[in-house]
C-alpha positions as a Markdown table, in Angstrom:
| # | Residue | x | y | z |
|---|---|---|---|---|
| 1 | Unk | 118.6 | 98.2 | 0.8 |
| 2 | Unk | 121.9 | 97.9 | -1.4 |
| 3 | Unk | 121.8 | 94.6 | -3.0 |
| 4 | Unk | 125.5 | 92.6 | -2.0 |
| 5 | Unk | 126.1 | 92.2 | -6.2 |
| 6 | Unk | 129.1 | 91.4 | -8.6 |
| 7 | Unk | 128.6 | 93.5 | -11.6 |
| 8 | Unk | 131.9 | 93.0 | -13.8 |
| 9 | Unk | 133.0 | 95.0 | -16.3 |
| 10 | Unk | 132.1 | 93.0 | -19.0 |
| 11 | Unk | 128.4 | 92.9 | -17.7 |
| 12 | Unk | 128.4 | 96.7 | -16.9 |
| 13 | Unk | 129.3 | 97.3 | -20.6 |
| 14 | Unk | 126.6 | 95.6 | -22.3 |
| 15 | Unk | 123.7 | 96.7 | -19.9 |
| 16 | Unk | 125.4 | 100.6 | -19.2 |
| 17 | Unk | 126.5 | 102.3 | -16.2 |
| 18 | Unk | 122.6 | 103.4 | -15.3 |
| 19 | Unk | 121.2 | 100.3 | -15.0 |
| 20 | Unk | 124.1 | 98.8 | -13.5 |
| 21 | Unk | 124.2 | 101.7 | -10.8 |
| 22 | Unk | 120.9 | 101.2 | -10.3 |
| 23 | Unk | 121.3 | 97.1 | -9.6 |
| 24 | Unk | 124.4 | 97.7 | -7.2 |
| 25 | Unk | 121.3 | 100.5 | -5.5 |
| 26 | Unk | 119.0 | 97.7 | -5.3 |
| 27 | Unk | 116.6 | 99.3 | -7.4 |
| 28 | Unk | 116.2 | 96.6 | -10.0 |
| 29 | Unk | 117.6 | 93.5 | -8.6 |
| 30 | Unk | 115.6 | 91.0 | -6.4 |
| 31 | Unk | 116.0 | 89.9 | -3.2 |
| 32 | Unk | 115.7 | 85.9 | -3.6 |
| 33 | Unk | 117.0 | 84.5 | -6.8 |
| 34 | Unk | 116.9 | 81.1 | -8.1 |
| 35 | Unk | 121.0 | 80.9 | -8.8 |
| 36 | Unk | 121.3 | 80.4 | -12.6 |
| 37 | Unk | 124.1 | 77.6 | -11.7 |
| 38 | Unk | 123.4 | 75.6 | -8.9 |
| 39 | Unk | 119.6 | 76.2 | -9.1 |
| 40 | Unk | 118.9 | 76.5 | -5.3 |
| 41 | Unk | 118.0 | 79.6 | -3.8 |
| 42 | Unk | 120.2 | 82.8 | -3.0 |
| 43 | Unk | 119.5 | 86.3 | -1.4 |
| 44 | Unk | 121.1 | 89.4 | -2.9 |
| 45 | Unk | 120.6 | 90.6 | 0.4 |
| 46 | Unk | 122.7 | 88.5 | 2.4 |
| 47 | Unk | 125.2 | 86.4 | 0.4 |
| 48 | Unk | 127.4 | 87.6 | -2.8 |
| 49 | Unk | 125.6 | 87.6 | -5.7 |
| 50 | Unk | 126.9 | 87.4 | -9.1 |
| 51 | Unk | 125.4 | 88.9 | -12.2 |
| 52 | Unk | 125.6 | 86.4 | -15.4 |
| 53 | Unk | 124.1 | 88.0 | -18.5 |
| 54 | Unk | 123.1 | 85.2 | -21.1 |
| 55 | Unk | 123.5 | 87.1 | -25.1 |
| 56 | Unk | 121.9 | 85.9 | -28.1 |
| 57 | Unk | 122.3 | 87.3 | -31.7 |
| 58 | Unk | 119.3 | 89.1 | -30.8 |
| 59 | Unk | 118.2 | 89.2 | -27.2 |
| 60 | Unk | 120.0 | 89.4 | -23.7 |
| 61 | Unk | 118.6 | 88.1 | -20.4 |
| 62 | Unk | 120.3 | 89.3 | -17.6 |
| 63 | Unk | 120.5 | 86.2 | -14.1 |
| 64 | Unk | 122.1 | 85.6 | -10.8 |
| 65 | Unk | 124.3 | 83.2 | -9.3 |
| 66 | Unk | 125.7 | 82.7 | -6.1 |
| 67 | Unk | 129.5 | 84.1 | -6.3 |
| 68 | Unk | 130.4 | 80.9 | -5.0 |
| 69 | Unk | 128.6 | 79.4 | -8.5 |
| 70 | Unk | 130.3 | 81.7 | -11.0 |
| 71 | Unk | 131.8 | 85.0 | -11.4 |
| 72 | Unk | 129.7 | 88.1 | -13.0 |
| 73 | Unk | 130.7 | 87.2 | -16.7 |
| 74 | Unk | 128.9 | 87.6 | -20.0 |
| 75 | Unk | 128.1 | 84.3 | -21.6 |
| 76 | Unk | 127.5 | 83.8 | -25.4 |
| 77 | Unk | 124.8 | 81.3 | -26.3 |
| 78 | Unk | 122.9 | 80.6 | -29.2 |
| 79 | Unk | 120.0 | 83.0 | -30.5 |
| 80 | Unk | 117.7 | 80.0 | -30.8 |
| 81 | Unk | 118.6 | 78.9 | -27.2 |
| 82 | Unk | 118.1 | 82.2 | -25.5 |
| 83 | Unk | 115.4 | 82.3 | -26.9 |
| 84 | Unk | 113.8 | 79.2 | -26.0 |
| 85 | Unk | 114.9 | 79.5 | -22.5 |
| 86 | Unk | 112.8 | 83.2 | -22.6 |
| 87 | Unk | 109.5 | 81.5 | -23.7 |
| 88 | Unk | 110.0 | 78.9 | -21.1 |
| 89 | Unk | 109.5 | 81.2 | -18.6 |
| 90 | Unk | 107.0 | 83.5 | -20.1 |
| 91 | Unk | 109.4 | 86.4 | -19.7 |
| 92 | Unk | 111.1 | 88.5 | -22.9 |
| 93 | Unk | 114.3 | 89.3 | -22.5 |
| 94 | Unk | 115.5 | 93.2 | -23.0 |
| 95 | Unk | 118.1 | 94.6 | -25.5 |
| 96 | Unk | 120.7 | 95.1 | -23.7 |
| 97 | Unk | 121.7 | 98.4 | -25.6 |
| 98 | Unk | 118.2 | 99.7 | -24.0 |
| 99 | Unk | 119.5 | 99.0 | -20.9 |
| 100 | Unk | 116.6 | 97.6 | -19.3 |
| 101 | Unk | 117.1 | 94.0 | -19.6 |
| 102 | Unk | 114.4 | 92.1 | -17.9 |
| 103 | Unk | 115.8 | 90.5 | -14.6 |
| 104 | Unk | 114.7 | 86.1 | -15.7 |
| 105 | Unk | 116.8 | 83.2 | -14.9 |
| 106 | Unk | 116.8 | 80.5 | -18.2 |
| 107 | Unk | 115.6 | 77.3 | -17.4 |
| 108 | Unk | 117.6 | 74.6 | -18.1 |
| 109 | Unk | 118.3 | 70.6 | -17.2 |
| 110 | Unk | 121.8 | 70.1 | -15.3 |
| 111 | Unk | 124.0 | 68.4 | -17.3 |
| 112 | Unk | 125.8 | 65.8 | -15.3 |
| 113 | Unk | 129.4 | 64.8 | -16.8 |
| 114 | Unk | 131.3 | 62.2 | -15.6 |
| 115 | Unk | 135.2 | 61.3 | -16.7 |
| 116 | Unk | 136.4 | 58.1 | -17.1 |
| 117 | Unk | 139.0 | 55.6 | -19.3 |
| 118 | Unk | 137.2 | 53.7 | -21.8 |
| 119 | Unk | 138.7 | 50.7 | -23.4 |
| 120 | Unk | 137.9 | 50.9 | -27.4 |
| 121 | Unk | 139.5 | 48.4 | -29.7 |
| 122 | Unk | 142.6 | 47.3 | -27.0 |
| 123 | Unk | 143.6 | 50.6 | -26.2 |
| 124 | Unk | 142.6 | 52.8 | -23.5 |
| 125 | Unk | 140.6 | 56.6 | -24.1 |
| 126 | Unk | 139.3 | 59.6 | -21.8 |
| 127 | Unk | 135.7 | 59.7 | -22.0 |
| 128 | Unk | 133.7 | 62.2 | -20.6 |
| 129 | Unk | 129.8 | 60.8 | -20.0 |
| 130 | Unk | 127.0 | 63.3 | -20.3 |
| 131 | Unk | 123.8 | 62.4 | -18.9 |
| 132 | Unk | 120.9 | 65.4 | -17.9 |
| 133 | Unk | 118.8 | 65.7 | -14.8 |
| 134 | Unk | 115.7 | 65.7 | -17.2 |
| 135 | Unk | 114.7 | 65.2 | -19.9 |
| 136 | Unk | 115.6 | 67.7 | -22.9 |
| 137 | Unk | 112.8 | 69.2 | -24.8 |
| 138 | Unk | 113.5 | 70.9 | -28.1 |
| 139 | Unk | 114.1 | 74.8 | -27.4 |
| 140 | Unk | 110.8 | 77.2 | -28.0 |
| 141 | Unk | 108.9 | 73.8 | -27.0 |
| 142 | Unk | 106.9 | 72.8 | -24.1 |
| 143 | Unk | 106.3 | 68.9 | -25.2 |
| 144 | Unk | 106.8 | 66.0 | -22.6 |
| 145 | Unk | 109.5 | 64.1 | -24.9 |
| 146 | Unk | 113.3 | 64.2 | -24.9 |
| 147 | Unk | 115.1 | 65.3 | -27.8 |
| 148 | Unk | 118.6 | 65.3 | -26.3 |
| 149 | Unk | 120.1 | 62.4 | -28.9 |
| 150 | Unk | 118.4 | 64.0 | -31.6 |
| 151 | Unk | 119.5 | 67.5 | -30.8 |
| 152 | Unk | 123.5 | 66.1 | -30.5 |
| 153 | Unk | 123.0 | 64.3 | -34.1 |
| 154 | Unk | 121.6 | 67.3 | -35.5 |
| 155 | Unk | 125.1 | 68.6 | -34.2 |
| 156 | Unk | 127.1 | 66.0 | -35.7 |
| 157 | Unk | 127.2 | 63.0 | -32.8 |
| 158 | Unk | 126.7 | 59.9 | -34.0 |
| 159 | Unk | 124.4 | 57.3 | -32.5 |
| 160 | Unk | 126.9 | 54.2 | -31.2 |
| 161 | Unk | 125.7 | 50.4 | -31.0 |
| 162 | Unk | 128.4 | 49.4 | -29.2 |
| 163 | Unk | 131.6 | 50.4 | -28.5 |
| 164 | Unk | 133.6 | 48.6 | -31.1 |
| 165 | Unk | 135.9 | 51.9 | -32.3 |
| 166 | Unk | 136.9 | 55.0 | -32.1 |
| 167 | Unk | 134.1 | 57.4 | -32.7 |
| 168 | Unk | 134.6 | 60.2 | -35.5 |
| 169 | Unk | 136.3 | 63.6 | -34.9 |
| 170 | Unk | 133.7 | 66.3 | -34.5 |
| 171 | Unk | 135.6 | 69.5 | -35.7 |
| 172 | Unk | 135.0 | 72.4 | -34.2 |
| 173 | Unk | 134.0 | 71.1 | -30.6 |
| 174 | Unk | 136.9 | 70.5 | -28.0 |
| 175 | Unk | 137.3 | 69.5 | -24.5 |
| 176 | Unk | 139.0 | 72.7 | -22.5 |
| 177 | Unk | 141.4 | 71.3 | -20.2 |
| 178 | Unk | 143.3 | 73.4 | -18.2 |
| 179 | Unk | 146.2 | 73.1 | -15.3 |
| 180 | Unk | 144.8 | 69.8 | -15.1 |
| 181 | Unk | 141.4 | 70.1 | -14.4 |
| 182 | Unk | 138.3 | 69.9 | -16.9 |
| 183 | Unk | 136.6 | 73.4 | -17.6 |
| 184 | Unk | 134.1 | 72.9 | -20.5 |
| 185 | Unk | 133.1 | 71.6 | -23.7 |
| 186 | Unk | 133.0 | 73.8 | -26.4 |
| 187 | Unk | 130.6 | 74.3 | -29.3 |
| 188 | Unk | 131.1 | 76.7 | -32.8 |
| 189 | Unk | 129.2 | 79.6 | -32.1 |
| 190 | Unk | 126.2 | 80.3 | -34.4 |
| 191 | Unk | 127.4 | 83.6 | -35.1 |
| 192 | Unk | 130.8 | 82.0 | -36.3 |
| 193 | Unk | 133.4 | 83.7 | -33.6 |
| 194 | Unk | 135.0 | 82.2 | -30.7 |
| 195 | Unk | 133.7 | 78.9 | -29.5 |
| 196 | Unk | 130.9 | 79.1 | -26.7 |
| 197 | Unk | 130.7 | 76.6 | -23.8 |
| 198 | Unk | 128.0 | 73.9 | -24.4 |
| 199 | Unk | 128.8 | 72.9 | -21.1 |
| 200 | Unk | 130.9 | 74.3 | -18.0 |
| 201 | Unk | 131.5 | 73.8 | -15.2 |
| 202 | Unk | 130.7 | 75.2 | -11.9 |
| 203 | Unk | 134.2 | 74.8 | -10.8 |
| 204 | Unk | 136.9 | 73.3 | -12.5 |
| 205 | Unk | 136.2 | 69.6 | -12.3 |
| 206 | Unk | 139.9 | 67.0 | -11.2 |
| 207 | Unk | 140.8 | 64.0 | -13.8 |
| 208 | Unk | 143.0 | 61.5 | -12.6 |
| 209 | Unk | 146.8 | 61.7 | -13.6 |
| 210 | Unk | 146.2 | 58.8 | -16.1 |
| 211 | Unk | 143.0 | 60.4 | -17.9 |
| 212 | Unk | 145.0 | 63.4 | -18.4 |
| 213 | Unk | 148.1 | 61.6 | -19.2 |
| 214 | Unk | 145.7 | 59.5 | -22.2 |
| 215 | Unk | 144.4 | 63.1 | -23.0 |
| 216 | Unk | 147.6 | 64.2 | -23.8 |
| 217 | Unk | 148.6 | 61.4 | -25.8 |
| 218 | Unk | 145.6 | 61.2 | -27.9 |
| 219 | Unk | 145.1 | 64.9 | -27.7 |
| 220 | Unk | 141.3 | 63.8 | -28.0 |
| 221 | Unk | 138.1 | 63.2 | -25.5 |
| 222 | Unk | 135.6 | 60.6 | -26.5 |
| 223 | Unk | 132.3 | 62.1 | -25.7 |
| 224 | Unk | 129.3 | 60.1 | -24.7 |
| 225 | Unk | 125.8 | 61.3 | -24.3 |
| 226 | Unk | 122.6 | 59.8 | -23.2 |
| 227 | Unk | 118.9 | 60.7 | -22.1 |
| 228 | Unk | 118.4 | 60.6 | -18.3 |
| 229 | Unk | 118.1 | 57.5 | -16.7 |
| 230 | Unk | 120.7 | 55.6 | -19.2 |
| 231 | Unk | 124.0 | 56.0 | -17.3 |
| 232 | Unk | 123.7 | 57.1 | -13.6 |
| 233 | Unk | 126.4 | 58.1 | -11.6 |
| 234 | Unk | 128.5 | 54.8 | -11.5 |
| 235 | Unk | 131.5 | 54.6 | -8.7 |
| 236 | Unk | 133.8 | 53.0 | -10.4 |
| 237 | Unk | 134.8 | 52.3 | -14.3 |
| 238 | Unk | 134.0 | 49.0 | -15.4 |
| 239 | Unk | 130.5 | 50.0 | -14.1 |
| 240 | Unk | 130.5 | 52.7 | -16.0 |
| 241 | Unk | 131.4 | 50.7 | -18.9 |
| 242 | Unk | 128.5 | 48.5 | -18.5 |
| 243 | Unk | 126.2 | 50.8 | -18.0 |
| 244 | Unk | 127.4 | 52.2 | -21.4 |
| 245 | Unk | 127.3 | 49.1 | -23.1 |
| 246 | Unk | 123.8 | 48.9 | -22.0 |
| 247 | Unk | 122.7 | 52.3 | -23.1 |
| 248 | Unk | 124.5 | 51.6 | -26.6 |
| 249 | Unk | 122.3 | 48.2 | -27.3 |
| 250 | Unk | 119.4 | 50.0 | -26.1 |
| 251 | Unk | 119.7 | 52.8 | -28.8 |
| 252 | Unk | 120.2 | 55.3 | -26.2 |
| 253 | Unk | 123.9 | 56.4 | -26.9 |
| 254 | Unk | 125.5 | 58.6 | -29.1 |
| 255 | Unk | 129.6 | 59.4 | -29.5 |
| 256 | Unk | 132.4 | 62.1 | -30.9 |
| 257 | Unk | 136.0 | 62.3 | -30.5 |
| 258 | Unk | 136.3 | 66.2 | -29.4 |
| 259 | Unk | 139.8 | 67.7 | -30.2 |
| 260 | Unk | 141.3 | 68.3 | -26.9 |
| 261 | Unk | 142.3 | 72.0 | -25.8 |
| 262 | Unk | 144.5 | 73.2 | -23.1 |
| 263 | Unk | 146.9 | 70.5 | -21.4 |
């Protein structure tokens, strides 16, 4: 039975017009899916499907999403992340000029970023607070630990004790803001083009009228970043300012000032 599948250009170039004829024939694409967004289940059969392929330097993995989730795209990610996302699944990803890329879905903790205005040394800042579902493992590893803070130093975060200043500018990183609503945060790519998105989201997130407003007049983001279980989803900001305070004595909070793009 035909498969109800979004194959954009962009996608149909990198894995050919035979295989992607042969997905849109329901040939080669499956019938339940695990979307690569959301994470809940979706059938190709009876809901729009969209599908994401995920290139590396080296290796492609082709995924779904529901359409509602994300559009059929190509997204650029790092070789080594690919890569670890491949093994963590036991699957190998397929060349996408062979056009036979194997049909896996990356495994990955949701990232759960929360806006808000931080007060650091009298004056008021957006922050955007990143805290995962689970804990992050180091990619290609299957330990039981959490390398997320040491995986943002490695990047250039720096560990905070308490929020006393500004953080340093981390060049090459920004906060895409667009039409007033947050998009992504962006990373260098490894292979030294365009910025890829270290994290988007699934639709275009709202900031208040005064976080954009102190965007716009600092034209920077402070970023914060902790290991599940620091922050929580806190309703209003001075909560959310505690709770950072707490995560920051406790060693469990690191910072950057990301440029901002977009308006």
């Amino acid at each position: 039975m035909p498969r109800m599948l979004d194959v954009s250009d962009a996608v149909r170039a990198e894995i050919g017009d035979e295989e992607a004829d042969r997905l849109l024939a329901g040939e080669n694409a499956p019938g339940s899916y695990d979307c690569t967004s959301c994470r809940t289940p979706g059938d190709s059969e009876q809901e729009r499907t969209s599908t994401v392929l995920f290139v590396g330097d080296e290796t492609a993995v082709l995924a779904f999403a529901h359409a509602s989730c994300l559009p059929s795209q190509v997204v650029q990610v790092t070789e080594e992340q690919l890569q670890g996302a491949v093994r963590s699944i036991g699957a190998v990803g397929g060349d996408p000029a062979g056009g036979e890329p194997r049909i896996s879905v990356p495994e990955q903790a949701v990232l759960g970023v929360t806006s808000g205005l931080v007060l650091v040394d009298g004056e008021l800042h957006p922050a955007l607070v990143v805290e995962p579902t689970s804990p992050i493992v180091r990619p290609g590893t299957t330990g039981t630990g959490d390398d997320f803070l040491p995986l943002l130093i490695e990047q250039g975060f720096m560990p905070v004790a308490e929020l006393a200043s500004v953080p340093p500018v981390l060049h090459g990183w920004s906060v895409l803001l667009a039409v007033g609503q947050l998009h992504a945060v962006l990373q260098p790519s490894a292979a030294g083009g365009q910025p890829v998105a270290w994290w988007q989201a699934h639709q275009p997130l709202q900031v208040t009228d005064s976080w954009r407003a102190a965007a716009n007049k600092h034209q920077q983001v402070l970023m914060f970043a902790a290991p599940v279980g620091s922050i929580g989803r806190q309703p209003r900001e001075d909560l959310l300012r505690d709770a950072l305070d707490k995560a920051a004595a406790g060693g469990r909070l690191v910072a950057a000032a990301l440029p901002l793009a977009g308006t």
